[in-house]
Backbone bond lengths (Angstrom), bond angles and torsions (degrees), N, CA, C in turn:
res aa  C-N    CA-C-N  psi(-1)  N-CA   C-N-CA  omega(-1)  CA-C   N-CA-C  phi
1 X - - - 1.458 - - 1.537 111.20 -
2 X 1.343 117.50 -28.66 1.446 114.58 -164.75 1.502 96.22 -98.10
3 X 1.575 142.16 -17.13 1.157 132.87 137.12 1.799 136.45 -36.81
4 X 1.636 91.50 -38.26 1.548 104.89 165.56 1.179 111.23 -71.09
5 X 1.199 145.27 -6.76 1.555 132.56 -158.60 1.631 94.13 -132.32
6 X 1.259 116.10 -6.56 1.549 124.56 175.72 1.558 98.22 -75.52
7 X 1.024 79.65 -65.41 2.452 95.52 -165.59 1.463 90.78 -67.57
8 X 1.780 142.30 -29.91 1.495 113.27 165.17 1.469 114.92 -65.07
9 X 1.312 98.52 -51.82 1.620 81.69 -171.48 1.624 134.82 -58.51
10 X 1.714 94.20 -26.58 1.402 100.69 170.96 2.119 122.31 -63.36
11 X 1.530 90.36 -29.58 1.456 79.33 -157.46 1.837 81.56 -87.21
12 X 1.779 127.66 -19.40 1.818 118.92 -170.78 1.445 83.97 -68.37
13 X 1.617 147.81 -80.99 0.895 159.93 150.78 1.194 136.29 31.17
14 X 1.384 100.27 -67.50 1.761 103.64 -162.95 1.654 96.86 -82.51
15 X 1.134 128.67 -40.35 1.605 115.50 -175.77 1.484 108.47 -37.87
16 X 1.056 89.69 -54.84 2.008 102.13 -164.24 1.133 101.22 -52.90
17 X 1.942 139.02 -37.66 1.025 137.41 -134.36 2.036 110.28 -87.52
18 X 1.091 133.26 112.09 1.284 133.28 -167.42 1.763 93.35 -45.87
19 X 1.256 90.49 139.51 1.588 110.40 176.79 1.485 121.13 -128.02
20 X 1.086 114.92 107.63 1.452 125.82 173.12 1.550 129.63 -34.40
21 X 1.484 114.33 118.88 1.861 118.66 -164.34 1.327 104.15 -97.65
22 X 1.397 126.45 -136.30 1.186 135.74 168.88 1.770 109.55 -95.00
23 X 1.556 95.13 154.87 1.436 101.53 -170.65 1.389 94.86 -111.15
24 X 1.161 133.24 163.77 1.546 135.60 -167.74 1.813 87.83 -158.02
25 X 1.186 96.15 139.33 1.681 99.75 154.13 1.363 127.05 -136.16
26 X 1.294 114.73 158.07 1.238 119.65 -145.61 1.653 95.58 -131.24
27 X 1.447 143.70 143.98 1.374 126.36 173.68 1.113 147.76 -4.80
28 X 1.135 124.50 53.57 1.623 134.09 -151.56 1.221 125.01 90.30
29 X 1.769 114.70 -8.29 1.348 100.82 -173.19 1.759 93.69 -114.59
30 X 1.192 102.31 -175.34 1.668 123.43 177.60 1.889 103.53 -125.07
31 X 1.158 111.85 133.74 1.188 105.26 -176.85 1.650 98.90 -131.69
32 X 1.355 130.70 112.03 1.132 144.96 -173.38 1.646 113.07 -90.87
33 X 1.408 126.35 113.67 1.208 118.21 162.04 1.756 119.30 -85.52
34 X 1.204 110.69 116.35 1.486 126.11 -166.82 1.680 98.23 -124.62
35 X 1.559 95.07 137.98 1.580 97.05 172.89 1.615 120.90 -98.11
36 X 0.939 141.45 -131.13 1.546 127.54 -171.97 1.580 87.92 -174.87
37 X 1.592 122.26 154.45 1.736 112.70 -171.62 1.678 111.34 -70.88
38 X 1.295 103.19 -4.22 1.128 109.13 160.00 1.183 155.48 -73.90
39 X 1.441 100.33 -16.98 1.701 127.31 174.93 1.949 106.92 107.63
40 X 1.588 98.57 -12.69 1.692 83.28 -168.68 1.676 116.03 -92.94
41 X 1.255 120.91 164.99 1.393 125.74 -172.17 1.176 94.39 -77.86
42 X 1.635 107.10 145.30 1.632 122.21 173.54 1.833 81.08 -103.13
43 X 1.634 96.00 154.46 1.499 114.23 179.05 1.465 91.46 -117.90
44 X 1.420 110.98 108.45 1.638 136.08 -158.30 1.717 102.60 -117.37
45 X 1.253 131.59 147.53 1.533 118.47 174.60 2.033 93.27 -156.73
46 X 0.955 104.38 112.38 1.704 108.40 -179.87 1.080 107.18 -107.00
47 X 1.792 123.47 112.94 1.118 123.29 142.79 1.374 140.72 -127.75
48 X 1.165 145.95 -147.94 1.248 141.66 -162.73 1.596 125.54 -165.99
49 X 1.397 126.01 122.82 1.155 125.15 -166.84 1.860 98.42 -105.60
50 X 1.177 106.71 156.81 1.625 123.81 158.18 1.338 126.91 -122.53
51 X 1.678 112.72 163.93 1.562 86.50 -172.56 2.330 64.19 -167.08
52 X 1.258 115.66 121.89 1.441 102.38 171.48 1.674 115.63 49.40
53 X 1.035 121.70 -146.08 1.593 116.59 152.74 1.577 123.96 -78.86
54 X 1.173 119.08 5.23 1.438 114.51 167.37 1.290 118.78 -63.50
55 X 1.550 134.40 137.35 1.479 131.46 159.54 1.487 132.76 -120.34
56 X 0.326 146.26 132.01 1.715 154.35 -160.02 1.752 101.66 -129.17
57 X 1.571 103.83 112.89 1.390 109.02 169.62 1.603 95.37 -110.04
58 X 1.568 112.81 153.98 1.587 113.15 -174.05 1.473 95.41 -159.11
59 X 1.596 103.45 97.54 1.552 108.83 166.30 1.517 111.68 -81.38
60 X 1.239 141.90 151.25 1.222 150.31 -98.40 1.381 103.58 175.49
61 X 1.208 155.56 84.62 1.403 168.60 -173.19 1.601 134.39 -115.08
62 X 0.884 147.40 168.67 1.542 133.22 -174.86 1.435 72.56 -111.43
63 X 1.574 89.84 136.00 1.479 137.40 156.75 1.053 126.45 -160.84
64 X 1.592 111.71 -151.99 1.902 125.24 177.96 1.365 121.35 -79.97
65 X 1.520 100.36 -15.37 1.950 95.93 -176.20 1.432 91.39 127.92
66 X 1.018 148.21 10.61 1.637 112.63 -175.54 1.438 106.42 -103.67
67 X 1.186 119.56 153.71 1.673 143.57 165.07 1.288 127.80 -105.46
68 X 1.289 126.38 101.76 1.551 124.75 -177.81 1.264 111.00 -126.93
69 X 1.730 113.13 142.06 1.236 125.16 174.80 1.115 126.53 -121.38
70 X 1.347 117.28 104.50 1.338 128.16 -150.27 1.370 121.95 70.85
71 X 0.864 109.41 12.06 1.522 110.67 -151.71 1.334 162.08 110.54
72 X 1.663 81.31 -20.37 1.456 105.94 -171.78 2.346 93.52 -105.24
73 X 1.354 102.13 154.02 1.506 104.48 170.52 2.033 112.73 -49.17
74 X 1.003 103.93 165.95 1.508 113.60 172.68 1.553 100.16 -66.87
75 X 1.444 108.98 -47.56 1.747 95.04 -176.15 1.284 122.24 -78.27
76 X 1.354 122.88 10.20 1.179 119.82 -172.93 1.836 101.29 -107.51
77 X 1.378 134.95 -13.33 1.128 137.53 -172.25 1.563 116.15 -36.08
78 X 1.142 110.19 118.24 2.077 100.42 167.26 1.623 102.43 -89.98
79 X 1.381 103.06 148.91 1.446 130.72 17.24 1.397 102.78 -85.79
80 X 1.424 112.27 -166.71 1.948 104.18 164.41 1.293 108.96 -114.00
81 X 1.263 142.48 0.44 1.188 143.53 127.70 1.719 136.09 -2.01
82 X 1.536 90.89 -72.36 1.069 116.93 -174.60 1.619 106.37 -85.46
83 X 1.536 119.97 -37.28 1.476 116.80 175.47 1.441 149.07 -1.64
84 X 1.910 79.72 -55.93 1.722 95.88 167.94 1.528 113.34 -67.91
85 X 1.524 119.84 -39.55 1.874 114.87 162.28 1.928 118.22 -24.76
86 X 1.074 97.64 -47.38 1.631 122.07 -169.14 1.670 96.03 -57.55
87 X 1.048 113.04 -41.42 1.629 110.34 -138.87 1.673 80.65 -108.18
88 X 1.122 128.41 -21.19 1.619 137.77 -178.87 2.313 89.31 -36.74
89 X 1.018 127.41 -54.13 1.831 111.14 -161.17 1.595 81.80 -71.19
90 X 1.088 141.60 -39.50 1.645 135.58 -145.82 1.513 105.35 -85.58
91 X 1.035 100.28 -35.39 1.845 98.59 167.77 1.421 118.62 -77.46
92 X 1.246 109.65 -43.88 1.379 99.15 -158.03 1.740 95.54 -86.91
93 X 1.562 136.44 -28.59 1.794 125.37 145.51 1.178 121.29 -14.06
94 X 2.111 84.86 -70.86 1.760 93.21 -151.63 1.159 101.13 127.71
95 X 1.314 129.61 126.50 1.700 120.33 -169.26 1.909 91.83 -86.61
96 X 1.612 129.71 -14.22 1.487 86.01 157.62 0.967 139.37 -137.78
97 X 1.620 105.56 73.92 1.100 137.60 125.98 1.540 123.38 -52.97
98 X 1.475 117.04 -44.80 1.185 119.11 169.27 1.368 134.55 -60.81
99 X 1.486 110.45 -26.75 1.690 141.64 -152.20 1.994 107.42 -55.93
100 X 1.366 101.54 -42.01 1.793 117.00 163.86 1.360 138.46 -83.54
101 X 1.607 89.38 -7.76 1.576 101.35 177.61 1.692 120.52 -102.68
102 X 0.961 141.81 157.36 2.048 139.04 -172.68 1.948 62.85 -131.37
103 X 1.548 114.12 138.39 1.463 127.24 132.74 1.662 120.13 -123.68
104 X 1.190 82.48 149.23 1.837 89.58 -167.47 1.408 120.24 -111.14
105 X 1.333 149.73 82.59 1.046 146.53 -162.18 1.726 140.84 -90.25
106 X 1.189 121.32 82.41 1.629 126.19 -177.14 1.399 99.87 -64.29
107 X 1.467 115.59 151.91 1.188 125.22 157.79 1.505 115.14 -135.35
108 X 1.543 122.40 157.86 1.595 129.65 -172.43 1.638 95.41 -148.85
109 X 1.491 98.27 160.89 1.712 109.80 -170.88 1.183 125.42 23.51
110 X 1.190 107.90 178.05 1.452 122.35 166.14 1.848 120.04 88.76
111 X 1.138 151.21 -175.97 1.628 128.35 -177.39 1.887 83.30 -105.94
112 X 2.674 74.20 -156.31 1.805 67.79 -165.67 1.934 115.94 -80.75
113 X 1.331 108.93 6.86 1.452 111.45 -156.38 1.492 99.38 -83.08
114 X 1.271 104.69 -57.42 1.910 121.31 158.73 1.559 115.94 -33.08
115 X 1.070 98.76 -79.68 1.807 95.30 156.56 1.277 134.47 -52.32
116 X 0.902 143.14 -10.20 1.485 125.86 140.88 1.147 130.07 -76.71
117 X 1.464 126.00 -18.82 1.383 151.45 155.45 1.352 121.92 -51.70
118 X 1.278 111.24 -29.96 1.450 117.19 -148.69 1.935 88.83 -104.23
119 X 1.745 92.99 -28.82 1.576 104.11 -174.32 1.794 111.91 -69.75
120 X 1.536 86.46 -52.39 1.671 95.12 -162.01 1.854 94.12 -55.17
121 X 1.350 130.99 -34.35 1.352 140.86 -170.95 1.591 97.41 -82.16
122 X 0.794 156.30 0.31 1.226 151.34 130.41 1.537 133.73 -74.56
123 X 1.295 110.01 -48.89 1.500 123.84 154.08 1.469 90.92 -44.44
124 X 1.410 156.86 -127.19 0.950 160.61 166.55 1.348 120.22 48.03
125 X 1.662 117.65 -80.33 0.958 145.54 167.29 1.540 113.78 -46.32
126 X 1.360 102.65 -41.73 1.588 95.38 175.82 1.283 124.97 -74.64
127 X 1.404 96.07 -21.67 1.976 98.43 172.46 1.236 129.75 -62.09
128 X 1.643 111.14 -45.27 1.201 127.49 155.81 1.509 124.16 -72.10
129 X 1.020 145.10 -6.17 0.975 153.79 164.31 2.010 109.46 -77.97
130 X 1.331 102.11 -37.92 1.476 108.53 179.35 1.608 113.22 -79.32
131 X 1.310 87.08 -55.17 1.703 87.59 173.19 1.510 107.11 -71.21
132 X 0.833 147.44 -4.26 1.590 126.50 148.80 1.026 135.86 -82.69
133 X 1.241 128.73 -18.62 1.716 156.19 133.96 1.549 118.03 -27.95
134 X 1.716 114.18 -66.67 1.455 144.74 -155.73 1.635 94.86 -124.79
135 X 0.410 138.87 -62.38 1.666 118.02 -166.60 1.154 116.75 -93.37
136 X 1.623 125.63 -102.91 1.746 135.95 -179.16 1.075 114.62 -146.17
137 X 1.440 111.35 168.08 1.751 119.65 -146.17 1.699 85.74 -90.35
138 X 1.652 126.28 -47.61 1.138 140.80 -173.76 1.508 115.79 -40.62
139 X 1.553 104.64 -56.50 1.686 114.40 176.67 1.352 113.41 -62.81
140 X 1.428 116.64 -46.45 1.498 140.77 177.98 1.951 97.40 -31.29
141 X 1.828 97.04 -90.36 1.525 105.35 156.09 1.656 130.00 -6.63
142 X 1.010 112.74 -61.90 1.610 135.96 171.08 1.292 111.94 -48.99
143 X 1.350 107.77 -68.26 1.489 98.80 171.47 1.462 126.78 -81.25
144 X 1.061 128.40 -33.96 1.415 117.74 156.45 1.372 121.85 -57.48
145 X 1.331 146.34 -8.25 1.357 149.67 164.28 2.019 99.39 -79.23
146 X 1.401 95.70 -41.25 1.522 92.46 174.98 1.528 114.56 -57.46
147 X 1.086 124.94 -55.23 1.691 150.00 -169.87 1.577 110.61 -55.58
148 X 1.503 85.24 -59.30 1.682 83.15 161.79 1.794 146.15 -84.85
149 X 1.000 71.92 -6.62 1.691 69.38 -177.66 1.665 91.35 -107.02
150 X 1.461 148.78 0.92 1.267 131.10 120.17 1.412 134.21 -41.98
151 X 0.850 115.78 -73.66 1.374 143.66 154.91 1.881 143.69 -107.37
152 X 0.958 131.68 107.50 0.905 140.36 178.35 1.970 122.11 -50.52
153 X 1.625 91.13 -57.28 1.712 95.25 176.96 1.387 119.70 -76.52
154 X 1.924 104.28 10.75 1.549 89.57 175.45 1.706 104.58 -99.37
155 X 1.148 133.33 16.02 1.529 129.86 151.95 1.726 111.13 -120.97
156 X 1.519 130.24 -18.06 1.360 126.43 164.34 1.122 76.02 -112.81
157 X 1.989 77.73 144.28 1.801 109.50 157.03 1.452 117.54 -90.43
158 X 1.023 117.19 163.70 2.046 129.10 -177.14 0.916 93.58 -72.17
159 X 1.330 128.55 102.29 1.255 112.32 136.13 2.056 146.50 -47.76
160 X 1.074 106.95 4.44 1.302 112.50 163.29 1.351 125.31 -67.18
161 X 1.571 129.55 164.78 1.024 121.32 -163.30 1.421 96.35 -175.91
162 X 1.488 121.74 144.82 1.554 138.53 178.68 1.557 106.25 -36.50
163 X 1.204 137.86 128.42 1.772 128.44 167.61 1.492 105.38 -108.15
164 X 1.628 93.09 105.81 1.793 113.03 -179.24 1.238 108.13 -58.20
165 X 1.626 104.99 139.13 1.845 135.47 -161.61 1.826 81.82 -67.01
166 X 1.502 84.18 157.91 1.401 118.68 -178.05 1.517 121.29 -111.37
167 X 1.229 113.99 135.50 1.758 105.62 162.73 1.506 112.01 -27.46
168 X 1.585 138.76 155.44 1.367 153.89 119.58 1.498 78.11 90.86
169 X 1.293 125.88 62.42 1.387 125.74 152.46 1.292 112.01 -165.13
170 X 1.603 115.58 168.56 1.852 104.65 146.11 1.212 141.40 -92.56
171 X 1.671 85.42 17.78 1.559 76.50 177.95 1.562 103.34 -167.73
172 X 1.584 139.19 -130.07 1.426 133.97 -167.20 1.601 108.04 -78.49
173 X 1.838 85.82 -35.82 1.862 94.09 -158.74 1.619 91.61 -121.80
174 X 1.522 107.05 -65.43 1.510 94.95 -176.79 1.218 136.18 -33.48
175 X 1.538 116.14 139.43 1.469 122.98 -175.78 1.468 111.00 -96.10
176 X 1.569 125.71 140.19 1.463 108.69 162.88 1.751 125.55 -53.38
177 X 1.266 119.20 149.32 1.156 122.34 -155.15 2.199 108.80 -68.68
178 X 0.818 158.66 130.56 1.217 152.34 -164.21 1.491 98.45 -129.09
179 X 1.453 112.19 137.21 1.382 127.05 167.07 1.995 126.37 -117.15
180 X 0.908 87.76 122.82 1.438 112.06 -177.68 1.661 122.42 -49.46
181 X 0.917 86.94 -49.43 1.870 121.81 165.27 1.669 141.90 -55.38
């Protein structure tokens, strides 16, 4: 019986089930054609911020406006310190700018300072990345002229990075201490 209810659900099931197209990428972003059980194209835009080893992936979709990280709302992000960093692409846009877009945000490695860094630069990227995809080249422009001339590392990432300790020291550069005496 539980074989019968395997092969229904698979064969009621799988039509409906969104199925993955070709992926194309576009300057930093990934743009996924995905269908919906309905047959229509989702307008999808994947990108990704860095910050040290922190990463922030942020798929990017037409919707109502919402932003989540990890899961949790944009206003709820820890630390609260840093919070206002987060909200740095949404002010300086315009929240509606945001109003058609749902972004979704994972994060991996790095602490919490990196990670919010790694976020707000992804959030970012995906806006412009969407509106050049889905909307117009003009608005696109607009906000990336906005983005940057605020800030720079919220569409390039730092290239800097930790410089691993060395023999006969404690650390990259320092030497153990030597006496003369």
């Amino acid at each position: 019986s539980s074989r019968v209810l395997w092969t229904l659900a698979v064969t009621q099931l799988a039509p409906r089930m969104s199925t993955p197209g070709a992926v194309t990428k576009t300057a930093g972003a990934v743009a996924t054609k995905k269908t919906t059980s309905r047959g229509r194209k989702v307008k999808m835009v994947q990108t990704f911020g860095r910050k040290k080893t922190a990463i922030a992936v942020a798929n990017c979709t037409e919707g109502i406006g919402m932003i989540k990280v990890d899961g949790v709302p944009l206003e709820l992000v820890q630390p609260e310190a840093l919070r206002f960093k987060v909200f740095e692409p949404l002010l300086l846009i315009g929240r509606d700018k945001f109003r058609g877009i749902d972004i979704r945000v994972r994060t991996t490695g790095g602490g919490y300072t990196s990670r919010i860094y790694a976020i707000r630069q992804a959030i970012a990227k995906a806006v412009v990345a969407y509106y050049q995809k889905y909307v117009d080249e003009a608005s696109k422009r607009e906000i990336k002229d906005a983005l940057m001339s605020y800030d720079r590392t919220l569409l390039v990432a730092d290239p800097r990075r930790c410089e691993p300790k060395k023999t006969g020291g404690i650390g990259a550069r320092s030497k153990y201490q030597k006496s003369y005496r």
